[in-house]
C-alpha positions in Angstrom: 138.7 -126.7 -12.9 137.8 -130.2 -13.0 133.9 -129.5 -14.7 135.5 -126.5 -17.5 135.8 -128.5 -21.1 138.6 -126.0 -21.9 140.6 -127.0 -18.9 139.7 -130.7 -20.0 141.1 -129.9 -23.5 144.0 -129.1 -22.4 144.8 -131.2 -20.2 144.0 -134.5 -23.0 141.0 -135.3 -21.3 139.0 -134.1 -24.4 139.6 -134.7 -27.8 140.5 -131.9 -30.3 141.8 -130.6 -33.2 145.0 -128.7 -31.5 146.6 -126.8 -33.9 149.6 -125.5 -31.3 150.4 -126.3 -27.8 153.0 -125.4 -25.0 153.4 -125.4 -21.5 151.3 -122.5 -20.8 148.9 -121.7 -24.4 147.0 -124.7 -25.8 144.9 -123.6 -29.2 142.4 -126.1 -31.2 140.0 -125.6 -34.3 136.3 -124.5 -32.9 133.9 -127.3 -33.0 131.3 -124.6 -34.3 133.0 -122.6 -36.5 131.5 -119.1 -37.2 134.5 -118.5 -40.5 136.2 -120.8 -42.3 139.0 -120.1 -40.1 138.1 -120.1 -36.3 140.6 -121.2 -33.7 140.8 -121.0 -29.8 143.6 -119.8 -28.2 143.4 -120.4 -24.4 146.2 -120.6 -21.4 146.3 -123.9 -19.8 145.5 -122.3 -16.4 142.4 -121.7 -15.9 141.0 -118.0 -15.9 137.4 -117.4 -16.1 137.1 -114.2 -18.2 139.6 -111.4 -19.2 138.5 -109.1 -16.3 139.9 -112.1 -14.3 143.5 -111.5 -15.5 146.5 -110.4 -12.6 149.0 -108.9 -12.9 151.2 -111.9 -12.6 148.9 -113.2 -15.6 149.4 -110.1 -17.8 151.7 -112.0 -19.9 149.5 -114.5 -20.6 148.0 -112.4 -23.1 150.7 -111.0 -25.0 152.2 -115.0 -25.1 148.1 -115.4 -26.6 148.7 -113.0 -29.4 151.7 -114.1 -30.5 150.7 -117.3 -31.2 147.2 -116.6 -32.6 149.7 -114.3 -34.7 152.0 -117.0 -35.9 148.8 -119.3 -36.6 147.6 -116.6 -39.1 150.7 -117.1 -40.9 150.9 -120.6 -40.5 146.6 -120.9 -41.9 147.6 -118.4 -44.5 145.0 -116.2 -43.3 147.7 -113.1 -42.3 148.2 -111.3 -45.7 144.3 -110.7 -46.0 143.5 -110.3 -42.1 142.1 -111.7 -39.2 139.7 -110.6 -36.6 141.2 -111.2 -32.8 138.5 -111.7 -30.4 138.2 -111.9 -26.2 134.4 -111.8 -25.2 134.4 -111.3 -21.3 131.0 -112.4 -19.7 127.7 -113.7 -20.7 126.0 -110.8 -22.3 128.8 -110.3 -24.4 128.9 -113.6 -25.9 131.5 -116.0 -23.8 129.7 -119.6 -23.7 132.9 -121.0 -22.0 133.9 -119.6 -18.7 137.8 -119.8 -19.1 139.7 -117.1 -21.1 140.0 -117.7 -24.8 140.8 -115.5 -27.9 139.0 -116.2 -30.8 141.5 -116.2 -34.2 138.7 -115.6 -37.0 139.5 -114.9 -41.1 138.9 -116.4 -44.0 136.2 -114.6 -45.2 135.4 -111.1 -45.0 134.0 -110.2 -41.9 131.6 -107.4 -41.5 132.3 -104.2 -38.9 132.0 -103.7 -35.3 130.3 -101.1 -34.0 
């Protein structure tokens, strides 16, 4: 999707601060960090929310967790804990319409629900 900034991040188009990358999970430091830790894991294809996700694309997510998983070892955040998140529409907080899992820590964060 030529007019997503996400798909233009990964493709190079837009600069940022990539932490990992591969052929098929890109993830970069948020521009607007909400903890001192806040990274974006997203696939490089394009899917607009999680209740977009096919069957053929269920292993997108599991390849998503893993990494956010080895960047919370990498950040030093994994001993004390992380928060993963996937918001899936507008009302629910997802500014950017392509999947992306949020990797939050680094401070401690208060409950859901």
């Amino acid at each position: 999707m030529e007019d997503c900034i996400f798909c233009r991040i990964a493709a190079g188009e837009i600069p940022a601060n990539i932490v990992y990358q591969d052929d098929r999970i890109i993830a970069f430091r948020d521009i607007n960090p909400v903890s001192p830790t806040h990274l974006q894991i997203i696939p490089r294809k394009h899917i607009v929310t999680v209740a977009d996700v096919s069957d053929a694309d269920l292993p997108i997510i599991g390849e998503m967790v893993k990494v956010a998983n080895r960047l919370a070892m990498s950040e030093g955040v994994a001993e004390k804990g992380y928060r993963l998140v996937i918001n899936c529409g507008k009302e629910s907080g997802q500014e950017v319409p392509h999947l992306h899992l949020h990797l939050l820590a680094g401070r401690r964060l208060g409950r859901m629900g």
